[in-house]
N, C-alpha and C positions, 0 to 999 in steps of 0.2 A: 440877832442882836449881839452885839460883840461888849464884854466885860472886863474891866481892868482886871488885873490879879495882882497878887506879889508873890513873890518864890522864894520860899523858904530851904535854909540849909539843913537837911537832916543830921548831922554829925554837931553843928554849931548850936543852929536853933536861929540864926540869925538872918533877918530878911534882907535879902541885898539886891533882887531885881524885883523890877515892875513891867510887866507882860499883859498882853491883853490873848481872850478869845470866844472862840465863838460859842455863845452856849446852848444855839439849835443843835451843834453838831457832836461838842463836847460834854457833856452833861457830867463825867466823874471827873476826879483831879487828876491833874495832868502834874508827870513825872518826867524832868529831865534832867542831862548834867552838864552841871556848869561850872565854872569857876570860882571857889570861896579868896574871897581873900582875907581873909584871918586866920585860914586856914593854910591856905597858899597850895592849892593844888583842886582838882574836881572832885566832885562832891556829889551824889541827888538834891537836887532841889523838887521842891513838895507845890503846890498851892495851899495858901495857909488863907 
């Protein structure tokens, strides 16, 4: 069954994508880098 998420900027605090996944498969939070834009440059984003 697959879950929306939002992905949080670790540096900002600020949510700026919406993601989905699966959570048979993924059960911890998933960590990736993205693009902040307040920030203007990559960044970790979290699932918050």
């Amino acid at each position: 069954m697959r879950v929306k998420i939002n992905l949080k900027c670790q540096s900002c605090g600020q949510v700026n994508y919406i993601s989905s996944k699966n959570k048979a498969t993924h059960s911890g939070k998933i960590v990736t880098k993205k693009y902040c834009p307040k920030e203007r440059r990559v960044t970790e984003h979290t699932e918050a």
